[in-house]
N, C-alpha and C positions, 0 to 999 in steps of 0.2 A: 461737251468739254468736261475735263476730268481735273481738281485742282491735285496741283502736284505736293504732297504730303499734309493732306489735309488734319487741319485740327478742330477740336470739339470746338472751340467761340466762333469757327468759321462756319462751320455746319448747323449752327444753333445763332447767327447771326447777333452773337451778344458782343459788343462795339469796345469791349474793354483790353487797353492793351495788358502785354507780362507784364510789367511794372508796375500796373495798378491792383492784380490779383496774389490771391497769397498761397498760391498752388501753381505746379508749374504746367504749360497749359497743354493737356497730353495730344499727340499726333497720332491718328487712327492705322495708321499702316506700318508701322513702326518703331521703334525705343526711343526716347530720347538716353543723347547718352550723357547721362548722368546719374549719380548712386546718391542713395542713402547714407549718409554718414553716422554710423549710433554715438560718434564723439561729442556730436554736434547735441545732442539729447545729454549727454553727460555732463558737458560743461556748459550748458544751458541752465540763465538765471529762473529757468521758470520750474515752478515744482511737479509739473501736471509732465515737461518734459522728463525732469529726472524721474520722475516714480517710471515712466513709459521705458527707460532704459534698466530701472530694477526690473520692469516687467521683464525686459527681454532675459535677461542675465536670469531669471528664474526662470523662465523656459528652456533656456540652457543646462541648468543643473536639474530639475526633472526629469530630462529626456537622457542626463547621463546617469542620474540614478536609478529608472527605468535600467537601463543598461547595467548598473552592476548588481543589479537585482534578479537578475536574469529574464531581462525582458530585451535583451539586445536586439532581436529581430524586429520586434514594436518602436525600439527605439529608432532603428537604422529606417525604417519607416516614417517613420516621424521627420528624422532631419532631411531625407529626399522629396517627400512632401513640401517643408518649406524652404526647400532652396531655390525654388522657381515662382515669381508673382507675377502673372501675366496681368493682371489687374491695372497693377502699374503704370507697363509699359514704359521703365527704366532698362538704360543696359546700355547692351553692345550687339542685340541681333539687330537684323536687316528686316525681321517682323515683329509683332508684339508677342510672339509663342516661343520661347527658347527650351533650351534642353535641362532637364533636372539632373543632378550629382547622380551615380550610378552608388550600388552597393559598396563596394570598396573605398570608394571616399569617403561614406560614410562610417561604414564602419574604421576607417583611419580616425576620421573626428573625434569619435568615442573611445578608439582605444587613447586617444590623449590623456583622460580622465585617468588610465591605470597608468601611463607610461611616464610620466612628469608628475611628481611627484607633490607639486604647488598646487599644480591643475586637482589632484586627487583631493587634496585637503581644501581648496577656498576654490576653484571651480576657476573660471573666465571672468575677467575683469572687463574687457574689453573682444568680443567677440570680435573685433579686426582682425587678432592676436592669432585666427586660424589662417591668415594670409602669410605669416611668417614658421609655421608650420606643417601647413597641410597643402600637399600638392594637387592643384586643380581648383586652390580658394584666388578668386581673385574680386578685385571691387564691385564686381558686378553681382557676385555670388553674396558677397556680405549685406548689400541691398537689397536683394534678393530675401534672403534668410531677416533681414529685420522688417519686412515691409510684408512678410508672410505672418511670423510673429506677433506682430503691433495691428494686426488686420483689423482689431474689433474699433478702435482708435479711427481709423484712417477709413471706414464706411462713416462715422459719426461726423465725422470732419467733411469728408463728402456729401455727404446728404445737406449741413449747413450749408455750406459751399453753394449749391446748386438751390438751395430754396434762397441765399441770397438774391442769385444770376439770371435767378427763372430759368436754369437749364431745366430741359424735358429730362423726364424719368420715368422709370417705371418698377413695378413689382420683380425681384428676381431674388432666385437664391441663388448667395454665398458662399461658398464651401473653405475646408481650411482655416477654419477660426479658431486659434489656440486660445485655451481658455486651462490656466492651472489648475482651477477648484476641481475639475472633469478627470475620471480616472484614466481619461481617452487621451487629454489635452486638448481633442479638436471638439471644435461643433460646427454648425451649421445653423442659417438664420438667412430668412428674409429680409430684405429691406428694399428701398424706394432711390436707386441709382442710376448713370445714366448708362445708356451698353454700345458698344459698337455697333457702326448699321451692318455691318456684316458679321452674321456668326453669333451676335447679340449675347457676348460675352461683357459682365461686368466692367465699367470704369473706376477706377480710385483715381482720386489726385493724391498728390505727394506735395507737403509743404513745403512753401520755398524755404524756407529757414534752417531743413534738415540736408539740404541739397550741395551737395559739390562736383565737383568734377575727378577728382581722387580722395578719397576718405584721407583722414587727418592721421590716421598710424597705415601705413601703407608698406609692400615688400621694398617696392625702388628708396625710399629710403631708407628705410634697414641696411639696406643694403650696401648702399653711399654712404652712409652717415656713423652705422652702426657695426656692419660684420665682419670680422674681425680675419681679414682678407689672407692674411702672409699665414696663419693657422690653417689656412683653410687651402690656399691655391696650392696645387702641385707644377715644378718648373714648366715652363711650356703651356702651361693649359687654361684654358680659358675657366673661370668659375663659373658653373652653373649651377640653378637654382636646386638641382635635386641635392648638394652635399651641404646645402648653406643650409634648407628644413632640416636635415638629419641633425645637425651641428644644434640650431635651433631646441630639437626636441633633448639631445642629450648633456644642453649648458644652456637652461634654459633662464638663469641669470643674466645672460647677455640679453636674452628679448627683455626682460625685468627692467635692467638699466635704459635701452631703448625707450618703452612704457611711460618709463619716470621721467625722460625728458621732453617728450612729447606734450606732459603733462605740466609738466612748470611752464611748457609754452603755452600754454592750451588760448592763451589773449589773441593769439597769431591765425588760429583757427577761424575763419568765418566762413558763412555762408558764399555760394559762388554766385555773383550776379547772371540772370537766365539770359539777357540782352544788352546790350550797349549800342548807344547811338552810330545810324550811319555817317560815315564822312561824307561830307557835301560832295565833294567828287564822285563818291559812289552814288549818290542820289541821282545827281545829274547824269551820269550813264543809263541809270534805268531808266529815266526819262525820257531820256534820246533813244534808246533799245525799244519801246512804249511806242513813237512819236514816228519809228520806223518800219511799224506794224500796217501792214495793205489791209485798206479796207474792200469788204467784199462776201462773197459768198465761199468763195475758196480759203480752205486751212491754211495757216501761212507754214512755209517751210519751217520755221523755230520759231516759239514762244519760249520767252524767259518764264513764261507762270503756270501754262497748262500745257499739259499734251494727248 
């Protein structure tokens, strides 16, 4: 019998529910869907988070100085690289492998840095801020790109983690480790993590503290809250997202005001709870689902748990 979406504390029979742990707890065959929020690092009382969000914001402006340096192809490299953490195992695919940004997005990214002229002099405040500009950025990609970034963080934390848990680990390397001081950006490094039984691809956990369900500056609300709709719609037609980026990129003041109130709210932002209790009704169904199970040698036609 085969458990149906199994997770690392089932497979490693360590007895601690989500509630009790400070990582969210990954599922071997697929994403959890949930993202990295970097607001959540921003407006964090703690200083070990905010420096890890100047980290990011300074990988960001390397890789576009890179860029107007004329190293655009290294750079466009660089951000296709970390726009995909399979490590994670955060998102929206239906396995832990999803697809990386293609050339043209990236290089869209980077031309930001000439084309907006804020972007050109003080860089990304808020790397969400590519979800209100650049077409094909969505919450998954933004988690994605911070959870590639923040990598060298998030083995340390891991590694903790698991010599807490007594999770099993082993020797492997890590690839994709952005590291500023490096003329490369990236390195590579060993370390003592735990890996999928299949394919013995690295594990990361992801803090729960960093986690939500839609990032805290998001398109859908820009969008509701913020775009500036009668400027933009023509009679009859429905507004779509490709004239609302363009708008974005060429009054980029509107995202600006947008930013600024996201930000005076920032109290509002929390983390998303991973689990909440079942209602006793629901309890009492699996019970009876359980309780209605033939005992035997024979498969039963449905289980609720395995198949």
């Amino acid at each position: 019998m085969t458990l149906i979406r199994p997770r690392l504390t089932d497979n490693y029979g360590i007895a601690n529910s989500q509630a009790e742990l400070d990582f969210a707890i990954p599922v071997f065959d697929e994403d959890l869907p949930l993202c990295i929020d970097p607001f959540l690092l921003w407006k964090s009382p703690s200083l070990q988070d905010q420096a890890l969000h100047t980290s990011l914001i300074d990988v960001f402006a390397r890789i576009s100085h890179l860029s107007r340096s004329g190293r655009k192809t290294e750079a466009q490299a660089l951000l296709i690289s970390a726009s995909e953490c399979p490590e994670l195992g955060l998102g929206l695919s239906s396995h832990r492998t999803g697809k990386r940004i293609g050339e043209q997005t990236a290089a869209a990214i980077l031309a930001l840095f000439e084309e907006v002229p804020v972007l050109a002099a003080n860089g990304l405040e808020h790397i969400e801020t590519l979800q209100l500009l650049v077409d094909g950025i969505g919450k998954d990609r933004i988690s994605d790109f911070t959870g590639s970034m923040l990598k060298s963080f998030l083995i340390d934390f891991t590694m903790d983690q698991c010599k807490r848990l007594g999770i099993p680990t082993i020797d492997v390397e890590v690839t994709g480790i952005f590291d500023v001081r490096l003329p490369s950006l990236l390195s590579r490094e060993r370390a003592q993590l735990p890996v999928l039984p299949e394919g013995g691809m690295p594990i990361l956990f992801a803090p729960k503290r960093w986690l939500r369900f839609v990032p805290w500056i998001n398109y859908d609300d820009y969008f509701r809250d913020a775009c500036p709709h009668d400027e933009l719609r023509h009679a009859g037609e429905p507004l779509t997202r490709a004239p609302v980026l363009s708008f974005n990129r060429r009054n980029y003041g509107v995202v600006e005001l947008f930013l600024r109130e996201r930000e005076r709210h920032a109290e509002d932002c929390r983390n998303d709870p991973l689990f909440s209790q079942i209602p006793i009704t629901s309890a009492k169904r699996a019970l009876a689902d359980l309780g209605r199970i033939k005992k035997g040698k024979r498969k039963p036609a449905k289980s609720p748990f395995f198949r």
